[in-house]
C-alpha positions as CSV (number, residue, x, y, z in Angstrom):
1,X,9.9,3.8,6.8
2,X,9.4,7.5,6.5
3,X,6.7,9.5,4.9
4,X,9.4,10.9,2.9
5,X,10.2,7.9,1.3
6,X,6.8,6.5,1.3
7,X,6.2,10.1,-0.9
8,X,9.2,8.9,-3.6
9,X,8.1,5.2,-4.1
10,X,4.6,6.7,-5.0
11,X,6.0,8.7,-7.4
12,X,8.5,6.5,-8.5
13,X,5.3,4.0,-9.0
14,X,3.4,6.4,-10.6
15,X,6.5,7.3,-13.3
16,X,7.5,3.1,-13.6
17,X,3.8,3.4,-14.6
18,X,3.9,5.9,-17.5
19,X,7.1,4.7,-18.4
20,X,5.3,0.7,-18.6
21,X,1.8,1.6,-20.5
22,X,4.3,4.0,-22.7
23,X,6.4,0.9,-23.8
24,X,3.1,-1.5,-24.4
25,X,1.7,0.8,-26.4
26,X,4.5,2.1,-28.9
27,X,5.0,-2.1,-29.1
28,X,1.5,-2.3,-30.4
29,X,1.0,0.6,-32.7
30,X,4.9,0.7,-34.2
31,X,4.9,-3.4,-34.0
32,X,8.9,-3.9,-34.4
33,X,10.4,-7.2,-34.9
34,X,10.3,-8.1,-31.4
35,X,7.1,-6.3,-30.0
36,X,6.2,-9.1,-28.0
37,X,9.1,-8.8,-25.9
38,X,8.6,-5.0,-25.8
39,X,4.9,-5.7,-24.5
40,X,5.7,-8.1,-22.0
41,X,8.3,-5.7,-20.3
42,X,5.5,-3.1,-20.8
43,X,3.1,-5.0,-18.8
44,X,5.7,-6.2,-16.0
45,X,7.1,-2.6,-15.4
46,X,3.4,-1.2,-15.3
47,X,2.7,-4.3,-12.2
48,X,5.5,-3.1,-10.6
49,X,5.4,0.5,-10.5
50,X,1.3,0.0,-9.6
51,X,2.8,-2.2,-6.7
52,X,4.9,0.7,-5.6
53,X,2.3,3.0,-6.1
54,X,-0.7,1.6,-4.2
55,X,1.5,0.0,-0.9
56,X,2.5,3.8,-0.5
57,X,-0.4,5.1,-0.6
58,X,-1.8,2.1,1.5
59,X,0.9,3.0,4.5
60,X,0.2,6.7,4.1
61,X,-3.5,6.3,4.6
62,X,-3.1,4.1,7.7
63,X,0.1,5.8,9.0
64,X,2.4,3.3,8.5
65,X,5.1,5.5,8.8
66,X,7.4,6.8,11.7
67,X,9.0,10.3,12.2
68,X,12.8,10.4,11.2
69,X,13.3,11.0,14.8
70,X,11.9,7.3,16.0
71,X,14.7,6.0,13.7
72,X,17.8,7.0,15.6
73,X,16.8,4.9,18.9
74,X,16.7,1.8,16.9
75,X,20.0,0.4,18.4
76,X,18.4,-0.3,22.2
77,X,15.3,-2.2,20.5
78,X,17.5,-4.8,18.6
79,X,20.2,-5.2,21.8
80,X,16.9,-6.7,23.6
81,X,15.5,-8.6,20.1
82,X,19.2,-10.0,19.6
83,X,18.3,-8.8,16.3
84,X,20.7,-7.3,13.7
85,X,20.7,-3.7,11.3
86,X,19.3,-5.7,8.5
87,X,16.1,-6.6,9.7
88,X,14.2,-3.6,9.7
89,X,15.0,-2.3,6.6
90,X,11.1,-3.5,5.1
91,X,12.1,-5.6,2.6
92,X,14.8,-2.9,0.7
Protein backbone atom coordinates (compact mmCIF):
# COMPACT_ATOMS: atom_id res chain seq x y z
CA UNK A 1 0.00 0.00 0.00
CA UNK A 2 1.20 3.47 -0.74
CA UNK A 3 1.45 6.46 1.40
CA UNK A 4 -0.76 7.98 -1.03
CA UNK A 5 -3.48 5.83 -0.38
CA UNK A 6 -2.70 5.42 3.21
CA UNK A 7 -3.18 9.67 3.07
CA UNK A 8 -7.05 9.11 1.40
CA UNK A 9 -8.30 6.31 3.80
CA UNK A 10 -7.26 8.78 6.64
CA UNK A 11 -9.19 11.29 5.23
CA UNK A 12 -11.81 9.29 4.01
CA UNK A 13 -11.95 8.09 7.96
CA UNK A 14 -11.79 11.24 9.18
CA UNK A 15 -14.99 12.55 6.77
CA UNK A 16 -17.02 8.73 7.38
CA UNK A 17 -16.46 10.28 10.85
CA UNK A 18 -18.09 13.69 10.67
CA UNK A 19 -20.53 12.37 8.38
CA UNK A 20 -21.40 9.39 11.42
CA UNK A 21 -21.46 11.71 14.76
CA UNK A 22 -23.42 14.21 12.20
CA UNK A 23 -26.22 11.53 11.64
CA UNK A 24 -26.36 10.50 15.61
CA UNK A 25 -26.80 13.60 16.59
CA UNK A 26 -29.52 15.22 14.21
CA UNK A 27 -31.26 11.58 15.25
CA UNK A 28 -31.20 12.74 18.77
CA UNK A 29 -32.08 16.37 18.79
CA UNK A 30 -34.76 16.25 15.60
CA UNK A 31 -36.01 12.62 16.95
CA UNK A 32 -38.00 11.47 13.65
CA UNK A 33 -40.07 8.43 13.54
CA UNK A 34 -37.35 6.19 13.06
CA UNK A 35 -34.32 7.84 14.96
CA UNK A 36 -33.21 4.69 16.30
CA UNK A 37 -32.37 3.43 13.07
CA UNK A 38 -30.80 6.76 12.14
CA UNK A 39 -28.54 6.44 15.46
CA UNK A 40 -27.51 3.05 14.93
CA UNK A 41 -26.20 3.87 11.34
CA UNK A 42 -24.64 6.96 13.09
CA UNK A 43 -22.66 4.96 15.45
CA UNK A 44 -21.68 2.14 12.77
CA UNK A 45 -20.41 4.70 10.18
CA UNK A 46 -18.50 6.61 12.97
CA UNK A 47 -16.57 2.78 13.94
CA UNK A 48 -15.85 2.45 10.61
CA UNK A 49 -14.50 5.64 9.48
CA UNK A 50 -12.43 5.67 13.08
CA UNK A 51 -11.14 2.20 11.81
CA UNK A 52 -10.02 3.75 8.67
CA UNK A 53 -8.69 6.58 10.35
CA UNK A 54 -6.44 5.17 13.10
CA UNK A 55 -4.95 1.83 10.81
CA UNK A 56 -3.62 4.76 8.47
CA UNK A 57 -2.18 6.53 10.69
CA UNK A 58 -0.98 3.31 12.48
CA UNK A 59 1.02 2.19 9.04
CA UNK A 60 2.15 5.74 8.47
CA UNK A 61 3.87 6.03 11.80
CA UNK A 62 5.67 2.68 11.47
CA UNK A 63 6.12 2.86 7.68
CA UNK A 64 4.05 0.43 6.56
CA UNK A 65 4.05 1.62 3.31
CA UNK A 66 6.22 0.98 -0.01
CA UNK A 67 7.25 3.46 -2.80
CA UNK A 68 4.98 3.19 -6.00
CA UNK A 69 8.18 2.02 -7.58
CA UNK A 70 8.43 -1.46 -5.29
CA UNK A 71 4.94 -2.22 -6.76
CA UNK A 72 5.81 -2.80 -10.41
CA UNK A 73 8.29 -5.87 -9.58
CA UNK A 74 5.60 -7.70 -7.90
CA UNK A 75 5.22 -10.25 -10.75
CA UNK A 76 8.85 -12.16 -10.04
CA UNK A 77 7.87 -12.44 -6.18
CA UNK A 78 4.48 -14.34 -6.79
CA UNK A 79 6.15 -16.70 -9.81
CA UNK A 80 8.32 -18.11 -6.80
CA UNK A 81 5.26 -17.89 -4.05
CA UNK A 82 2.95 -19.66 -6.75
CA UNK A 83 0.83 -17.06 -5.53
CA UNK A 84 -1.74 -15.13 -7.57
CA UNK A 85 -2.62 -10.95 -8.27
CA UNK A 86 -5.17 -11.10 -5.63
CA UNK A 87 -3.34 -11.77 -2.69
CA UNK A 88 -1.62 -8.69 -1.99
CA UNK A 89 -4.10 -6.42 -2.45
CA UNK A 90 -4.42 -5.91 1.91
CA UNK A 91 -7.70 -6.88 2.34
CA UNK A 92 -9.35 -4.30 -0.65
Amino acid sequence: MTKSRLYIYLIAGGYIVHTGIGLAKSALEERPENYLLYLAVGVLFTIIGAIFAVKSILRLSKGGYGAPSDFHGESDEKEDKGGTDNEDRDGI
